[in-house]
C-alpha positions in Angstrom: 99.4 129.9 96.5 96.6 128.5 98.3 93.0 128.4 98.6 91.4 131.6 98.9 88.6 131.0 101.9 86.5 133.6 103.6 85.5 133.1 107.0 82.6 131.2 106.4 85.1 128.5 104.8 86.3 128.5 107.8 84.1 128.6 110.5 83.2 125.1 108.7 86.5 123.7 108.5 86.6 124.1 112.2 83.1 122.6 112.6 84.4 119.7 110.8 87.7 119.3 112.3 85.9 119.1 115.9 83.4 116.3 114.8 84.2 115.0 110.8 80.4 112.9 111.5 78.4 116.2 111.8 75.9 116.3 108.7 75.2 118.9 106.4 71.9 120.2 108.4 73.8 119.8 111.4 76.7 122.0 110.5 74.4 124.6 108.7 72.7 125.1 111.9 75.9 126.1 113.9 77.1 128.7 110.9 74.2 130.0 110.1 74.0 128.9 106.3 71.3 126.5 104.5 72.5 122.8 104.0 72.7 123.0 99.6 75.3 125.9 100.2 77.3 124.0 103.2 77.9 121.1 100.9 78.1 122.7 98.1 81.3 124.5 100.2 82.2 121.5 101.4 82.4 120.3 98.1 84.5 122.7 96.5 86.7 122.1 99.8 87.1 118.8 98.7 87.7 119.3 94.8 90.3 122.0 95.7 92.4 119.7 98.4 91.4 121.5 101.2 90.1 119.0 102.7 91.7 115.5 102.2 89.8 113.4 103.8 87.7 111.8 106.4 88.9 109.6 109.3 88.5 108.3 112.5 91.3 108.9 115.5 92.6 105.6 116.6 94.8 105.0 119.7 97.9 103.5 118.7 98.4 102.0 122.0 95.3 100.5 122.2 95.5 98.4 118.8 98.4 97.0 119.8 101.2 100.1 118.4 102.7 101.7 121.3 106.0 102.4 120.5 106.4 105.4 118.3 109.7 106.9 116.7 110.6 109.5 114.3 113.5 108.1 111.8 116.0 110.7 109.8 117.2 108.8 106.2 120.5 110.1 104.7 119.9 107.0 101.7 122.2 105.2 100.2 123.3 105.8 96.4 120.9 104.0 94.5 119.2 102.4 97.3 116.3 104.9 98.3 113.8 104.1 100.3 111.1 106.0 98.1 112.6 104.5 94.8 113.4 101.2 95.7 110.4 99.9 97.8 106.8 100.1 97.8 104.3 101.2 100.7 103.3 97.8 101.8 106.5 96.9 102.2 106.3 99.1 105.2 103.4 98.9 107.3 104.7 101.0 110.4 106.1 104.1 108.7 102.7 106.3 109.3 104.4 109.7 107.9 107.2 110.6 105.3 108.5 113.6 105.1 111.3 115.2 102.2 113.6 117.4 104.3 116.1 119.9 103.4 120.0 119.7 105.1 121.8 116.5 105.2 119.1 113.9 105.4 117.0 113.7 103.0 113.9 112.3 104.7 112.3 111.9 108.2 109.6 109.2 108.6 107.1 108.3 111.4 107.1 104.6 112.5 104.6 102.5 115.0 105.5 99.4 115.9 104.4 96.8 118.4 107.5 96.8 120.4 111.1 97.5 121.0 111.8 94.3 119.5 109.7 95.1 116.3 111.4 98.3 116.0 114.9 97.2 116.0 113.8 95.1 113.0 112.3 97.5 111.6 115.4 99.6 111.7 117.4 96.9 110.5 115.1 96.8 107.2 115.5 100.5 107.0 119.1 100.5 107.2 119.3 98.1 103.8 118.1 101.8 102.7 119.6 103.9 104.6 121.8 105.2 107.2 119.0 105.8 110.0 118.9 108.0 113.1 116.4 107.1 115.0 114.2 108.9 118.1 111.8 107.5 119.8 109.0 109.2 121.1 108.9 109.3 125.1 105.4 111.3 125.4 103.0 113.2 122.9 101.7 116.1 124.7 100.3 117.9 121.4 99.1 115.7 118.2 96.6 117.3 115.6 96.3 120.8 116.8 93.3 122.3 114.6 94.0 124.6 112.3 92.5 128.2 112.8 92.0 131.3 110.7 94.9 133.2 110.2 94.7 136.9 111.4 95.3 137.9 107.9 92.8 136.0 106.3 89.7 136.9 108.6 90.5 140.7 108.0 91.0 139.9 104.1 87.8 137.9 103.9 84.9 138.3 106.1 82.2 136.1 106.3 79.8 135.7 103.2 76.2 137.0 103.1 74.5 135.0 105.4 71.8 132.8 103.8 68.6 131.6 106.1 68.8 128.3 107.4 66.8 124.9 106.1 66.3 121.6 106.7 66.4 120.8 103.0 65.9 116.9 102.8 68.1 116.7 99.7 71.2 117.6 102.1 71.0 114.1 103.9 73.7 112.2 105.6 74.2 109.7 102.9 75.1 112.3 100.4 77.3 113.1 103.0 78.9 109.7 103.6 79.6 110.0 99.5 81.9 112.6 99.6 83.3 111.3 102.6 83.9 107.8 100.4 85.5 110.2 97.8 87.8 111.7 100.0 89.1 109.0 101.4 89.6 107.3 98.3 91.7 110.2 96.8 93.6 110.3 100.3 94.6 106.6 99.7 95.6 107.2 96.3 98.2 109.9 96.9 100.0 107.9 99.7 100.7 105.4 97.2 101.9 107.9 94.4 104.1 109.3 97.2 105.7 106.2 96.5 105.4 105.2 93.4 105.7 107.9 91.4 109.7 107.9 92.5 110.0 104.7 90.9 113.2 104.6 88.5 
């Protein structure tokens, strides 16, 4: 079950989802709240997984990753990709995902080049038997999450507080949490891995 949040939650999740840099005055301003209580939601946001983490969006293609391609794994016995390897082994897979049906997992791959993907696909396939489809355009990537229907009419906003400018709420504190977040972000892609180690 997950997280309750009232609207208040998330008229800030949406504030940060548009711009992750926006401080705590900044953000109390636009909902109407004083900075202690924003990151003090914020916070709790944070503890309770809500939000994950802080980063910037790169362009692939303009650090030198253009290709893109999503790869189905039906693994061999004994062989798994997940059991048998470790993250850094594997620069370009970006995503993994556990999927019901015949294969067992679908992972997102960047690479340099056509080239670099074949080999990439050939280090898979030590694995795995791999499907592989490459991505020919990306019209929709990291669509925001909005308030469901359901949960605005369950939980309305809370009592609205006055605003301040409360010089404790500074940017750095800020900064801090995002550090925090970040590090815990890091830490469950690599337990992702190797916590399926025999």
């Amino acid at each position: 079950m997950g997280t309750e949040l009232d609207a208040t939650d998330w008229a800030i999740i949406g504030e940060i989802q548009r711009d992750a840099r926006l401080s705590f005055n900044q953000i109390a301003k636009r909902v109407n709240l004083s900075a202690p209580s924003v990151a003090a939601r914020i916070r709790r946001l944070e503890e309770t997984g809500v939000i994950q983490g802080y980063h910037a969006q790169i362009s692939p293609a303009a650090v030198g990753w253009p290709v893109a391609a999503f790869v189905q794994l039906h693994c061999h016995p004994g062989r798994c990709l997940l059991k048998t390897s470790a993250a850094e082994n594997f620069p370009e897979i970006v995503e993994i995902h556990r999927l019901s049906g015949s294969s067992c997992t679908m992972v997102k791959v960047r690479t340099a080049s056509m080239a670099h993907l074949s080999s990439l696909l050939e280090r898979i396939g030590e694995h795995a038997d791999a499907n592989s489809h490459i991505v020919l355009e990306t019209p929709l990537e990291h669509q925001a999450l909005e308030i469901p229907a359901t949960a605005a009419r369950a939980h309305p906003p809370s009592r609205l507080e006055p605003v301040s400018d409360d010089p404790a709420a500074t940017s750095s504190s800020r900064h801090q949490l995002r550090g925090q977040a970040h590090r815990r972000r890091a830490a469950t892609r690599h337990r992702l891995w190797g916590r399926q180690q025999p």
